[in-house]
C-alpha positions, 0 to 999 in steps of 0.5 A, a space after each residue: 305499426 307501433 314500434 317498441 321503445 327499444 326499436 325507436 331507440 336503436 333506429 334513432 341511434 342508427 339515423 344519428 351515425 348515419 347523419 355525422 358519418 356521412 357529414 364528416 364523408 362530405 367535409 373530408 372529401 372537400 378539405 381534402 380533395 377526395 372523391 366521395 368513395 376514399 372519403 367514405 372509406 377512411 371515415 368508416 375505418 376511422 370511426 370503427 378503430 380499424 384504420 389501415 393508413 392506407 389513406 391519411 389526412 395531410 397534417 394541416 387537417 389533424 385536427 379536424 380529424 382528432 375532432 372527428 375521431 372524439 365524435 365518430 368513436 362515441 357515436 359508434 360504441 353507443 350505436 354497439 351498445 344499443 344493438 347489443 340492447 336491442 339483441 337482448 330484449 329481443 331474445 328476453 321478449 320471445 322468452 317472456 311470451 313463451 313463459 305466458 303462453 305456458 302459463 295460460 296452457 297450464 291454466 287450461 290443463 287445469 280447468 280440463 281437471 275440473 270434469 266439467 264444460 269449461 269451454 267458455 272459460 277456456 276462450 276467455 283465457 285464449 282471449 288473455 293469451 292473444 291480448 297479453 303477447 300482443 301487450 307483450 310484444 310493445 313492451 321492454 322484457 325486463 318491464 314484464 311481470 306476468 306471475 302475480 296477474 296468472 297466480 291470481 287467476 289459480 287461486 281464484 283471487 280477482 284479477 288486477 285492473 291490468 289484466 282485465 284490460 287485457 280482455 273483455 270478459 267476466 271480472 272473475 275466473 275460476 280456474 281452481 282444481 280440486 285439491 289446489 290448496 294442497 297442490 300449491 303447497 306441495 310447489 311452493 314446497 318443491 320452489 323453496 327447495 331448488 329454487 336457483 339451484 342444482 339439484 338431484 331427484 331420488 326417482 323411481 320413475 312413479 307418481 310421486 317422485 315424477 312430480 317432484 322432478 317436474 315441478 322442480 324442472 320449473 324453478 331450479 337451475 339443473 334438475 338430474 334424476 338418479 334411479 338405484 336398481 339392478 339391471 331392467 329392474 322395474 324402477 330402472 325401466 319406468 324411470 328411463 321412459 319417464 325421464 325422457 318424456 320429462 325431459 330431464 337427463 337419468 342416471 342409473 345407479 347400478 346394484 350388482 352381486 359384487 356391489 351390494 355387500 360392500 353396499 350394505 355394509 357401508 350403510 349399516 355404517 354410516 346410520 347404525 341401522 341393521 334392520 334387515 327391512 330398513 336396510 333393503 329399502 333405504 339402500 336405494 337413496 343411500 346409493 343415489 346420495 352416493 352417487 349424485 354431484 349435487 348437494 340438494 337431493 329431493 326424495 318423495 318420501 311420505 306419499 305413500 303414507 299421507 296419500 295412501 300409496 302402499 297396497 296394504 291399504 287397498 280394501 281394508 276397513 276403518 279401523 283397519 285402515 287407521 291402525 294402518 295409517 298410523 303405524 305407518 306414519 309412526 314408522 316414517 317418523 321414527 325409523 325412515 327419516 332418522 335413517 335418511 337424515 343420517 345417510 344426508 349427513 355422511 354425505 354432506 347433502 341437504 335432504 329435501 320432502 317436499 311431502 313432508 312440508 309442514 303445510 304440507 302435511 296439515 293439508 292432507 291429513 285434513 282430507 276426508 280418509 273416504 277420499 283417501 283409502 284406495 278401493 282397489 289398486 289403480 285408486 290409491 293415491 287419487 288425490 296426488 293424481 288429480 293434484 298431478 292432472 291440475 298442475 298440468 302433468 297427465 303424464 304420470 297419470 299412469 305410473 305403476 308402481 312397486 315398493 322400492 325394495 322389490 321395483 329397484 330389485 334390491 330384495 331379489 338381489 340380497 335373495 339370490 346373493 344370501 342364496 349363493 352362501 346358504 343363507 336365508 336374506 335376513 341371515 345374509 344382512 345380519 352376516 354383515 352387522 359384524 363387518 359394519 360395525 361394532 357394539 350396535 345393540 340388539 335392539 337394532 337388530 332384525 329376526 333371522 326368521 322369516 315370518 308372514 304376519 297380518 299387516 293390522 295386527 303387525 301394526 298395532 303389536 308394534 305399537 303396543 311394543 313401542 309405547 312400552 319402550 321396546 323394539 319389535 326385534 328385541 321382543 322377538 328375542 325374547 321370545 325366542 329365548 323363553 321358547 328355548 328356556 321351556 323347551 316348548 311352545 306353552 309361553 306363546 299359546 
């Protein structure tokens, strides 16, 4: 049996007590007459500074004793201090070959991604796993460091000459999933944010926001999910489910009848936004902010818009499809992430997209859109699932998942509340503006009128409104005006 340096020290510590105890137990019970056992005892309450005075030595002896206390006392808090080291690299050493066997579980997760037979592949790495905890096991704790050799083999780098001692097999393993590049970004992006910290997750219990909350679960020190909904909302059900599976603790935010003016009202406050539509899809993170002690907060904002999330994608056309995409980029950056920097403010947290990571977006805005434009429902973001299945996370495979406005219920909720005053929703919201705030110009404002319009051709109004330096609210002012000034409907046919 190969003993580890720790073992051989403390039992080299153990042997050396035992020796000088069982010396001085042999010279007090001569010098003094005692038998072995009241020899033994004194030398064992003496040296533990337990000492009872039930047995002393006589005074012509006090300074052998003095001598032996010196001794005894420092042998003793050394024999301590090394249990107390033994204790630690033992715990740290089940902690270490844990983190390994994970590790090399995850890289096999993600060769299973692959789609092809990576059988031999995945023996080598149980041949790595064996090797490495048997290395392990004769080793310090604080003398492993496993990550550069297991990030090598993710990206296809050459392992070190270390790690190939390890095992006998071929130098190079390939164990990359399709998108790895992106799905390394988007964990360095999530590491960077809650890397040692408290952090919270603006989760909807879906796909994007699931992978955030899992992979920051491996680099923060507390990781605490928040959903804003109503009562068996959508959101409110899929997140309780995935955060038990996840492992991590949930809170629910509740929106109810009685708080979701005052709600509203403070929002319109804090960012000035008055949007009926801005309003009913920013409340949710408005209220988790609210909510939630920490001051990271970690939001998946951007999924949608760089991997196709939203249902208006599904089937379209190329040109369709990129009027689309842009104005719904355009609108993120122009109105969604305004707004939420503003709510971060006014509650003084630090606002994280990982999504939204510059290399992040470099990355996928470099895809093929064939690989991106969702041919029915179940296809849209495929290059976030099979990123989510490479990095080890099957269980969100199968998230389902609605526009925060309607799977938190919150656009139900302002339905039925306008519905008990006799107003319509966008009536109801705009009834609000004047309690929020003063002075907000029109263009901040949303129609009263509810329209259904084609999503392209809604688009690319937008932009044309946009880049002529106008907002789309005040345009539909406009128009309304010259319908009321003509008395007709000459100006808009």
């Amino acid at each position: 049996m190969v003993l580890r340096s720790t073992d051989a020290e403390l039992l080299r510590w153990v042997l050396i007590v035992a020796v000088v105890l069982g010396a001085f137990t042999l010279m007090f019970s001569h010098v003094e007459g005692w038998d072995l056992f009241d020899s033994f005892y004194f030398v064992l309450c003496t040296s533990t500074t337990s000492g009872f005075g039930d047995v002393v030595v006589s005074p012509e002896n006090r300074l052998l004793a003095s001598v032996f206390i010196i001794v005894a006392a420092t042998l003793v808090l050394s024999l301590a201090a090394n249990v107390g080291q033994w204790i630690m690299d033992s715990v740290g050493r089940r902690m270490a070959v844990r983190r390994f066997r994970g590790e090399v579980a995850d890289t096999k997760l993600r060769l299973r991604g692959l789609g092809a037979d990576t059988s031999d592949l995945e023996a080598e790495l149980d041949r790595i796993m064996e090797a490495g905890s048997r290395a392990m096991g004769e080793m310090r704790a604080d003398e492993l460091d496993l990550g550069p050799e297991l990030e090598g083999l993710r990206r296809r780098r050459r392992p070190s000459p270390w790690l190939r001692s390890l095992y006998h097999g071929p130098a190079h393993l390939s164990c990359m999933y399709r998108h790895a590049d992106l799905g390394e970004a988007i964990a360095r992006s999530v590491r960077e944010s809650s890397e040692g910290r408290d952090v919270a997750v603006a989760f909807s219990g879906g796909l994007d926001s699931g992978l955030v909350a899992g992979l920051a679960a491996r680099y923060a020190r507390s990781v605490h999910l928040y959903t804003c909904g109503t009562a068996n909302a959508y959101d409110v059900v899929a997140a309780d489910e995935l955060s038990k599976r996840l492992g991590l603790p949930w809170t629910h935010v509740r929106l109810t009848t009685g708080n979701i003016g005052p709600l509203i009202v403070e929002l319109m406050s804090a960012t000035g936004v008055t949007d009926p539509f801005t309003v009913s899809y920013e409340l949710q993170l408005f209220s988790v902010c609210r909510e939630c002690s920490e001051d990271v907060v970690l939001t998946g904002q951007g999924a949608d818009e760089y991997f196709m999330g939203c249902a208006k994608y599904v089937g379209r056309t190329a040109e369709a499809y990129d009027s689309l995409v842009r104005a719904g980029k355009d609108r993120l950056r122009e109105v969604s992430i305004p707004c939420e920097l503003a709510i971060a403010s006014h509650f003084s947290k630090d606002l994280r997209y990982p999504y939204m990571d510059p290399e992040v977006v470099e990355q996928a805005e470099a895809l093929d859109p064939e690989e991106l434009l969702p041919r029915d429902m179940d296809s849209r973001k495929a290059v976030l699932k099979d990123i989510a299945r490479g990095l080890g996370f099957d269980c969100l495979l199968d998230r389902r998942k609605k526009s925060s406005q309607y799977g938190s219920g919150t656009t139900d909720l302002i339905r039925a509340v306008a519905r008990e005053r006799g107003m319509r929703y966008n009536e109801y919201i705009d009834s609000l503006r004047g309690a929020a705030t003063s002075g907000l110009p029109m263009s901040g404002r949303g129609s009263v009128v509810d329209a259904r319009v084609d999503s392209v051709l809604k688009a690319e109004a937008e932009r044309i409104i946009r880049e002529g330096g106008m907002d789309p609210s005040a345009v539909i002012e406009a128009v309304y005006r010259r319908i009321v000034r003509d008395g007709d409907l000459r100006s808009v046919r």
